[in-house]
VEXBAFI-473299 format. One line per 8 residues: their letters; for each residue y, z, x of C-alpha. Coordinates in steps of 0.2 Angstrom, whole numbers, plus 2048, in hexadecimal, padded with zeros to 3 digits. Layout:
A = Y Z X; ...
END
This chain:
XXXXXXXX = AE6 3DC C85; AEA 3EA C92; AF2 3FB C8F; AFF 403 C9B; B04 414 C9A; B16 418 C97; B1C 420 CA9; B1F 431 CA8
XXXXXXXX = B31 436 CA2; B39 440 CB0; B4A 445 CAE; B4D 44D CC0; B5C 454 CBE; B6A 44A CB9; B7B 449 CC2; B87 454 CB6
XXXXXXXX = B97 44B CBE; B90 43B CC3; B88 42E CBC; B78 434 CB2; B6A 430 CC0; B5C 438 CC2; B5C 447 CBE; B5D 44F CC6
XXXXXXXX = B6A 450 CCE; B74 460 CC5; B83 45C CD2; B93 464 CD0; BA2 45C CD0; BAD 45B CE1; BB8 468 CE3; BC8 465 CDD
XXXXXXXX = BD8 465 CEA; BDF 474 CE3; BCD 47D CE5; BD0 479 CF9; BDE 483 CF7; BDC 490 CF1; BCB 493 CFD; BD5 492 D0B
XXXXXXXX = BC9 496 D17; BBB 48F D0E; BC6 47C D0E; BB7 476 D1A; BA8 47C D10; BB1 473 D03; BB4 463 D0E; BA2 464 D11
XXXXXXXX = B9E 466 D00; BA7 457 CFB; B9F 44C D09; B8F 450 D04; B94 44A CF2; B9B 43B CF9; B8B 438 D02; B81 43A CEE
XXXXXXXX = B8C 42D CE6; B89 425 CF8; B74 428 CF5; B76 42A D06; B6B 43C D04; B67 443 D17; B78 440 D18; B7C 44B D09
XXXXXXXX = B6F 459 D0E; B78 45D D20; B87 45E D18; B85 46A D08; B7D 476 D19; B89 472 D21; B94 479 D12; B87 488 D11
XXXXXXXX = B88 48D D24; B99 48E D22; B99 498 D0F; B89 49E D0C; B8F 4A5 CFC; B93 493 CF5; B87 491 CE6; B8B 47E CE2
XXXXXXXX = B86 479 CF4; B74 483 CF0; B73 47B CE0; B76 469 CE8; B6C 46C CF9; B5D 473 CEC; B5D 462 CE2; B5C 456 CF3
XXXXXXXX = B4F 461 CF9; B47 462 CE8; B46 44C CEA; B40 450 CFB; B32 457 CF4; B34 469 CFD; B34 474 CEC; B32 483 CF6
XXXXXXXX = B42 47F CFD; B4A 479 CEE; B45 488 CE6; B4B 493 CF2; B5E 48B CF0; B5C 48B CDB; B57 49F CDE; B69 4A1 CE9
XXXXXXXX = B73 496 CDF; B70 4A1 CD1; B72 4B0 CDA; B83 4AD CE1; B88 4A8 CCF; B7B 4AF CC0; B88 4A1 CB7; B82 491 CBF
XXXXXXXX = B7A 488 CB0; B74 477 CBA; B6A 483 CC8; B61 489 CB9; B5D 478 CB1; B59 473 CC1; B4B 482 CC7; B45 47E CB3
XXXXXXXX = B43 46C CB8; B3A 473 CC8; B30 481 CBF; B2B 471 CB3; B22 466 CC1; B1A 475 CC6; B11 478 CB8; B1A 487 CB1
XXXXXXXX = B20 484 CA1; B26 496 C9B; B2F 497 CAA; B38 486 CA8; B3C 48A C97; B43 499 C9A; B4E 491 CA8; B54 483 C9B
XXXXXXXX = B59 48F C8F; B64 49A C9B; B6C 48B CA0; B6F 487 C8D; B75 499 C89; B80 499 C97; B86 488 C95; B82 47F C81
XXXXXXXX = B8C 470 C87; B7D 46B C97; B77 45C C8F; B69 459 C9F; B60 46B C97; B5E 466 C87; B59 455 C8E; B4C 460 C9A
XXXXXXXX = B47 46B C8B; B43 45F C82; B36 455 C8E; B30 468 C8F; B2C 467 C7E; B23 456 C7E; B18 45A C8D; B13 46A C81
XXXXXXXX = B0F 45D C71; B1F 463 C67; B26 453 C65; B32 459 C55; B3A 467 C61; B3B 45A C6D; B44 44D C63; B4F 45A C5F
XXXXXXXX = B56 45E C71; B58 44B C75; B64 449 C65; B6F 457 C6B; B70 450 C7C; B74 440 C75; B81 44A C69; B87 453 C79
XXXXXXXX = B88 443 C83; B87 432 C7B; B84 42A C8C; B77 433 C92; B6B 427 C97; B5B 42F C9D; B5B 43A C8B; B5D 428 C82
XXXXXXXX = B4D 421 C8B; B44 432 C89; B46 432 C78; B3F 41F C77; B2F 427 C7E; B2E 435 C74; B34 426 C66; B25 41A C6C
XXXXXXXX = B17 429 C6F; B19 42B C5A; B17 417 C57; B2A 414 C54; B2B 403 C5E; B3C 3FF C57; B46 40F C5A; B3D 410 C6C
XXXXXXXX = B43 3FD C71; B56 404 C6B; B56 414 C77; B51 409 C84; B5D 3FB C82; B6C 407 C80; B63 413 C92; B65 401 C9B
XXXXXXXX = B76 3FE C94; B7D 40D C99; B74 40F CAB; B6F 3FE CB0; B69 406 CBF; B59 412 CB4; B4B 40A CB9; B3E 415 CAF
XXXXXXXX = B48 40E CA0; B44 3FC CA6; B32 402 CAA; B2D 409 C97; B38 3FC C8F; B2A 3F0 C98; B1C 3FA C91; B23 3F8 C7E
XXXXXXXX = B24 3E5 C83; B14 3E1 C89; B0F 3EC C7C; B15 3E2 C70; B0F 3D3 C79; B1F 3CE C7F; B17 3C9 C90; B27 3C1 C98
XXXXXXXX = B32 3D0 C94; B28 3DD C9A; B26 3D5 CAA; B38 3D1 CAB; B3A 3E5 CAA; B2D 3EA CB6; B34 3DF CC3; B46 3E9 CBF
XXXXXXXX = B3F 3F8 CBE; B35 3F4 CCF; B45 3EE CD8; B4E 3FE CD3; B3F 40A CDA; B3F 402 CE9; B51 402 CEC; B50 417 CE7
XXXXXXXX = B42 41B CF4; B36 41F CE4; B27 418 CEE; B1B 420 CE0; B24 418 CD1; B25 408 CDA; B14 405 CDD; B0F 409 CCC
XXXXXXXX = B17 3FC CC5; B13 3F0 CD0; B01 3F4 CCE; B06 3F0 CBB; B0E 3E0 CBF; AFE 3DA CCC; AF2 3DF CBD; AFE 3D1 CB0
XXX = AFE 3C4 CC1; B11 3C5 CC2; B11 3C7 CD5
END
């Protein structure tokens, strides 16, 4: 029987106001009406702002980016609209640009916890683990409530082979934020990478039944399947998690699982 590896758990960075994506989006909320008011000559920075949150919830994202610089040109000390413009550049694969907002964002305001989960996340896919972990930590001293860093802090620590610091972190999300589904199926991995079958196939069924939409959840839910010879299921989830990849423009993640469903004859 073949073997398929788990995909790699990536919790971009999560929407703190909306729904729980990937992750990464660290978006602030709109700004409130009272907020417009008392800008006053910042009320179209603001309506900018909130246009390009529209245009997240929207996943309408060139859209989003021209208007958080739109907000910028007009404010250039607006730190949430560095924070948001960083992430869409950051799932435009431009780090150097995304880094470059991050580095803003928390130079306007040293307070701004999600810009530095969000340059963690970044220093994490560049291979700089100290860095990212410094990052996570600020965010968590600054805020002890961001459920996305100790989410973040935690796939830090599995990637470094530390799996009981990294169970730890996924429970105080979880404690922090009970739906929180990208630390529910990150904790099944961490869950079936130390042979606990069972307590993985519960993370994953309560990740999809929070955000029907997470497709990595479908995806590693169909490895545990196939491993346990469920053939018909794990296919089931591989189409699902290949249907949601494609709708989200994740060409990479797509195509791997459909090389796994051509290698089971499933398409």
């Amino acid at each position: 029987m073949k073997s398929f590896a788990l995909l790699t758990t990536v919790s971009l960075i999560s929407l703190s106001t909306l729904a729980t994506v990937r992750p990464v989006m660290a978006l602030e909320s709109r700004q409130p009406a009272e907020t417009r008011i008392a800008q006053g000559n910042n009320q179209d920075a603001i309506g900018h702002y909130n246009r390009g949150i529209d245009y997240i919830q929207q996943e309408k994202y060139d859209l989003a980016l021209a208007e958080f610089t739109k907000a910028i040109n007009i404010n250039p000390r607006y730190a949430e609209a560095y924070l948001n413009r960083g992430f869409l550049y950051e799932q435009q694969e431009k780090p150097d640009l995304a880094l470059s907002d991050y580095n803003q964002a928390i130079n306007i305001n040293p307070r701004l916890a999600e810009a530095y989960n969000n340059r963690g996340f970044l220093y994490a896919e560049q291979g700089k683990p100290d860095l990212a972990l410094s990052d996570f930590n600020q965010a968590l001293n600054i805020n002890p409530r961001l459920a996305l860093a100790y989410s973040n802090r935690g796939l830090l620590y599995r990637q470094q082979e530390k799996p009981d610091l990294a169970l730890a972190e996924f429970n105080k999300a979880l404690n922090i934020n009970p739906r929180f589904a990208e630390a529910y199926y990150n904790r099944g991995t961490l869950y079936y990478e130390q042979g606990k079958a069972d307590l993985a196939l519960s993370d994953y069924n309560q990740a999809i039944n929070i955000n029907p939409r997470e497709a990595q959840a479908y995806a590693n839910r169909g490895v545990l399947y196939y491993s346990r010879q469920e053939t018909e299921k794990a296919i089931g989830d591989f189409r699902q998690a290949a249907e949601l990849y494609r709708r989200q423009g994740n060409a990479a993640a797509y195509e791997k699982v459909m090389e796994i469903l051509r290698e089971l004859g499933a398409v």
